[in-house]
C-alpha positions in Angstrom: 48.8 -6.6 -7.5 49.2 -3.1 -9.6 49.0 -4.5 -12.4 45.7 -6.0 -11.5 44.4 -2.6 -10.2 45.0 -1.3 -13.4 43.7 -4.1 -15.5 40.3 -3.4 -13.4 40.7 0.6 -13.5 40.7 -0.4 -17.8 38.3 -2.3 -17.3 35.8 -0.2 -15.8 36.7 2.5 -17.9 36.0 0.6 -21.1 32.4 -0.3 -19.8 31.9 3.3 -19.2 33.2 4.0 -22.7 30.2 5.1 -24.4 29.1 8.5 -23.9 26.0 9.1 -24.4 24.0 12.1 -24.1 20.7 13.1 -23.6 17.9 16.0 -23.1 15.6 16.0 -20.3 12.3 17.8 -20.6 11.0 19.7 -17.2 7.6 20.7 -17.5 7.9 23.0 -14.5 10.6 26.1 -14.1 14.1 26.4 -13.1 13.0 27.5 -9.3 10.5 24.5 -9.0 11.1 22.2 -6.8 10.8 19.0 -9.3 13.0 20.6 -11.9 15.8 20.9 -8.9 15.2 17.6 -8.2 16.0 17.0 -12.2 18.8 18.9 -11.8 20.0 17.1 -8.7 19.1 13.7 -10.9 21.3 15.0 -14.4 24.7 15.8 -11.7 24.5 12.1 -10.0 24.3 10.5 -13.4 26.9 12.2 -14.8 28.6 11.4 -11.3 28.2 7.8 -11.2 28.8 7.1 -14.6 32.6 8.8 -14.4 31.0 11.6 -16.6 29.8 9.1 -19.4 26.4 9.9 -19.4 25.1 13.7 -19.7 22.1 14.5 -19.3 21.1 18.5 -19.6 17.8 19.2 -18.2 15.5 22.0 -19.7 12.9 23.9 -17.5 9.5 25.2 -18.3 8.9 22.2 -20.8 10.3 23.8 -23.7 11.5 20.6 -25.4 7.7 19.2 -25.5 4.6 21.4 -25.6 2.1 18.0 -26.3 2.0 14.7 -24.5 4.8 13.9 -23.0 4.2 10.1 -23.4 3.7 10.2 -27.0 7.2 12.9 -26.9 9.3 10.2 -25.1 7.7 7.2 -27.0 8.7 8.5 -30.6 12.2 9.9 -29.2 11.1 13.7 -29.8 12.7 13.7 -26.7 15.3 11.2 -24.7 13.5 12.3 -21.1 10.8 14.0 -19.8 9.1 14.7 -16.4 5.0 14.4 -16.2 2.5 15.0 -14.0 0.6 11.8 -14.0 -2.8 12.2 -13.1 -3.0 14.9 -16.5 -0.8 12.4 -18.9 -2.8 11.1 -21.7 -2.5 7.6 -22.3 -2.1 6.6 -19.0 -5.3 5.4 -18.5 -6.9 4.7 -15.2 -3.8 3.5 -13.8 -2.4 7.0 -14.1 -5.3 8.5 -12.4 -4.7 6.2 -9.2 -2.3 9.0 -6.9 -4.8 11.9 -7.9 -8.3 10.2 -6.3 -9.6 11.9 -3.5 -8.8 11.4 0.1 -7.6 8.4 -0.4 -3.9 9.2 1.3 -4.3 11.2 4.1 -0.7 11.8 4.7 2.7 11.8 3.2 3.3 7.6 4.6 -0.4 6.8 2.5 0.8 8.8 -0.4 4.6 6.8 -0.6 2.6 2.9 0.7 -0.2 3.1 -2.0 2.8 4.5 -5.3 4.8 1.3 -3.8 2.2 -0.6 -4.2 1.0 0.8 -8.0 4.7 1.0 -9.1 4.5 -2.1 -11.0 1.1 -0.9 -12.6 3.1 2.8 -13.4 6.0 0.9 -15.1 3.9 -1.7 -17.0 1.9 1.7 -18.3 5.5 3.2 -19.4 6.2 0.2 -21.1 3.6 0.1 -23.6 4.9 3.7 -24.1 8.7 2.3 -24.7 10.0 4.1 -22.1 10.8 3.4 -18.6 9.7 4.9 -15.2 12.9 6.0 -13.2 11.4 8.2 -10.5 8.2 9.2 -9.1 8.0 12.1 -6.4 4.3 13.7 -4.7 3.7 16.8 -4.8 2.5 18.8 -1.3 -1.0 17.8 -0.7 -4.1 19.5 -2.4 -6.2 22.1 -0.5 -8.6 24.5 -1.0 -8.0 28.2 -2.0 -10.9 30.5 -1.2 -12.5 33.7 0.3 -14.3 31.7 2.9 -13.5 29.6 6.0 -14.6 25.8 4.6 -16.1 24.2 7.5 -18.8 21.6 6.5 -19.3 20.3 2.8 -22.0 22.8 2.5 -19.6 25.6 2.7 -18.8 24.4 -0.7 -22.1 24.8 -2.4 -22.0 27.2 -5.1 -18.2 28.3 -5.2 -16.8 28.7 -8.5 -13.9 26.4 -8.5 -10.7 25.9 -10.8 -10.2 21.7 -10.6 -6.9 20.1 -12.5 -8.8 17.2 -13.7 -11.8 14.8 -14.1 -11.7 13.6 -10.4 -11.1 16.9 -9.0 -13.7 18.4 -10.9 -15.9 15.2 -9.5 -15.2 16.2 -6.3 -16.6 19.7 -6.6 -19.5 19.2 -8.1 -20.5 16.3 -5.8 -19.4 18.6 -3.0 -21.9 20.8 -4.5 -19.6 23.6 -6.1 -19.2 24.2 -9.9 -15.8 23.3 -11.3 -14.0 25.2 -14.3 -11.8 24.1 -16.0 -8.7 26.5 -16.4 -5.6 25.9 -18.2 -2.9 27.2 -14.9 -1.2 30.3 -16.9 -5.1 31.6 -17.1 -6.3 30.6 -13.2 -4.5 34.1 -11.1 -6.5 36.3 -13.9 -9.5 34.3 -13.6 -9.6 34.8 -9.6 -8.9 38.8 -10.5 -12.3 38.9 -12.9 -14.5 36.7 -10.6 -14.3 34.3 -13.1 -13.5 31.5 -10.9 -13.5 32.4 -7.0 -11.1 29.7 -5.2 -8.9 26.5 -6.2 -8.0 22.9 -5.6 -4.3 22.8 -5.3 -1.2 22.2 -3.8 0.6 25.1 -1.2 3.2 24.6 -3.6 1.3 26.4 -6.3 -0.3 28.7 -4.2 3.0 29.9 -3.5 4.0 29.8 -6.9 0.5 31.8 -7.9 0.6 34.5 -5.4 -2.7 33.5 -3.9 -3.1 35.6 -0.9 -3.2 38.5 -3.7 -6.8 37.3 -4.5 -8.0 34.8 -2.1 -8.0 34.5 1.9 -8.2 31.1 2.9 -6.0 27.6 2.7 -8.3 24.8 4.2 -6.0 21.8 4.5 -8.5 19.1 3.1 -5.7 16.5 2.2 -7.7 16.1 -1.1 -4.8 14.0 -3.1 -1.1 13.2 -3.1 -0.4 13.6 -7.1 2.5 12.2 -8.4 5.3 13.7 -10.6 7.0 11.3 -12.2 10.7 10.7 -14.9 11.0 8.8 -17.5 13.4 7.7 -19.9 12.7 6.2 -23.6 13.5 2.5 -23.9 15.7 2.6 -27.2 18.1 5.1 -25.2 18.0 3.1 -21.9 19.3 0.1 -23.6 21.7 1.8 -25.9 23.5 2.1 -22.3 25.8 -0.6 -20.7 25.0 -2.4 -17.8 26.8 -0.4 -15.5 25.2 3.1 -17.0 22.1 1.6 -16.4 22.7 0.2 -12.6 24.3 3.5 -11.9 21.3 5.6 -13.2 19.0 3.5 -11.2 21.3 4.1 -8.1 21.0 8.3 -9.0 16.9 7.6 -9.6 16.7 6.0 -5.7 18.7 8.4 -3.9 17.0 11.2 -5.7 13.2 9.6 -5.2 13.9 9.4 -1.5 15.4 13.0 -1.3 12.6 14.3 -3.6 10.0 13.2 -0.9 11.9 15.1 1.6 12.0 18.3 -0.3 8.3 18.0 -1.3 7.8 17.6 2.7 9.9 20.7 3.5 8.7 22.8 0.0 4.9 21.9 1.7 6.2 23.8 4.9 7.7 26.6 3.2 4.8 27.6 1.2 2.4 27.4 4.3 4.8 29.3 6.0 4.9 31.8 3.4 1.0 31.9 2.6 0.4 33.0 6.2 3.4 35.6 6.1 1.2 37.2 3.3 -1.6 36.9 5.4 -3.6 33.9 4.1 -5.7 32.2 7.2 -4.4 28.4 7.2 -6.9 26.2 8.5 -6.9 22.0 9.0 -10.1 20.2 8.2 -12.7 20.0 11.0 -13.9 16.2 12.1 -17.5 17.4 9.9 -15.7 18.4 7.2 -13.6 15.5 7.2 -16.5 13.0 7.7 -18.2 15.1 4.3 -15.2 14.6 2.6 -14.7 10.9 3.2 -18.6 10.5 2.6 -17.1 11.8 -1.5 -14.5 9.6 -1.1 -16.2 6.3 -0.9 -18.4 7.0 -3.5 -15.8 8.1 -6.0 -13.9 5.3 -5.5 -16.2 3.2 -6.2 -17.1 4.4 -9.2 -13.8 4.5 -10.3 -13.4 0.8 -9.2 -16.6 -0.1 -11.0 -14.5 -0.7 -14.0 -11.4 -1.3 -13.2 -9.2 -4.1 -14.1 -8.2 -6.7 -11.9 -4.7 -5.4 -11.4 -5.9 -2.2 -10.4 -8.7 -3.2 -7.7 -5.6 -5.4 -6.4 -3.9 -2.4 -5.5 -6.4 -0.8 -3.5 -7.5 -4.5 -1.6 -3.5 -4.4 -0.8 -3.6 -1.0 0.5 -6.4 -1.0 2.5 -5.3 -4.0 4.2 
């Protein structure tokens, strides 16, 4: 009976034999609460592979400074985390988890990615890389120097949007969007430039808000999705084993990422109105505004869709 024990302790240990190491770009910094969850990711690994595959993760995306798809595609880099809705090359499919209004909670947001994770990994494919994780970040609001009761409150604000749809959204809601790279927006809100912002609490926090603006109407606009990845020549340079036990890290630490987005949304509201900010929910007229946008976004957005992307939104409206 030892002697078996041992023969499978060798065993194992020869599977595991190949070390193998690897760098992981973090767009975000080392206090964000995606690059922890990197972090978290990189220690389970190297856990559950008996220490045979390292991987060291790099904050503030200083591995990668272009698109992280192509980075990961050509093996500039081994891993990287993106923020899907602004990854080029991701095509419509990529823009699904950043459409307005669409989830209106934290159970939407995690039904409709279950139901566009095939889509999401088909996309990495064609990029030769694999999608190991994908985590939201805290719903979007609205940042501003006014309570936002009705969709006409947001006629002629001046508002910093992250991408097409959001920018979509604001003009249709009758505001002008700008388009402002992030290190530029807190500036911009000093000079007048721009005068309020569709984003997450998380960022707020992050941006010091309350220093410029006074309000945080919780519109719910979109659940966006952060999301790992790994290149496809690395991945299967890795045994078996390596592979099922950096899949069993990349579950645990989805599920406990969604918990810490949960609880990093509560912190930053709690902190916004410790700094003063007024914290507001939408009101039933806003909300009926809002979804009025909504419907007619996603429709257009459907209008030329492929098949496997109108399935997803027939299966999660069922």
């Amino acid at each position: 009976m030892l002697k078996k024990s041992l023969l499978l302790v060798g065993l194992a240990a020869s599977l595991m034999a190949a070390n193998i190491k690897m760098d992981l770009n973090a767009k975000y910094g080392a206090n964000n609460f995606h690059t922890i969850g990197a972090e978290n990711f990189a220690n389970l690994v190297k856990n559950y592979t008996n220490g045979s595959v390292e991987i060291t993760v790099h904050a503030g995306s200083s591995l990668i400074k272009g698109n992280p798809l192509k980075a990961v595609k050509d093996g500039t880099v081994a891993m990287t985390d993106m923020f899907i809705p602004f990854t080029s090359g991701g095509g419509k499919v990529f823009g699904i988890s950043a459409l307005p209004f669409i989830a209106h909670s934290y159970d939407d947001a995690y039904k409709l990615y279950q139901i566009s994770k095939p889509a999401y990994e088909a996309t990495a494919k064609k990029w030769n890389q694999k999608l190991l994780y994908a985590v939201s970040w805290p719903p979007s609001g609205f940042y501003s120097n006014k309570e936002i009761k009705t969709i006409e409150d947001f006629k002629g604000t001046k508002t910093r949007t992250y991408d097409k749809n959001s920018a979509n959204f604001v003009n249709l809601a009758g505001g002008n969007a700008v388009a402002l790279p992030w290190g530029e927006v807190y500036s911009s809100l000093r000079t007048g430039m721009v005068d309020s912002v569709v984003t997450s609490s998380a960022s707020g926090k992050d941006g010091k808000f309350w220093e410029v603006l006074s309000h945080f109407t919780k519109i719910n606009y979109a659940y966006p999705l952060q999301a790992v990845t790994i290149n496809l020549d690395y991945w299967n340079s890795m045994s078996k084993e390596q592979q099922q036990a950096m899949l069993k890290a990349a579950t645990e630490i989805e599920k406990a990422q969604w918990d810490a987005s949960k609880e990093e949304d509560k912190i930053a509201l709690d902190l916004l109105v410790s700094n003063g900010m007024k914290v507001s929910s939408e009101s039933d007229e806003l909300k009926k505004g809002l979804d009025e946008i909504a419907d007619k976004m996603l429709k257009e957005y459907l209008e030329d869709a492929d098949s496997q992307i109108k399935k997803i939104f027939q299966e999660y409206r069922k």
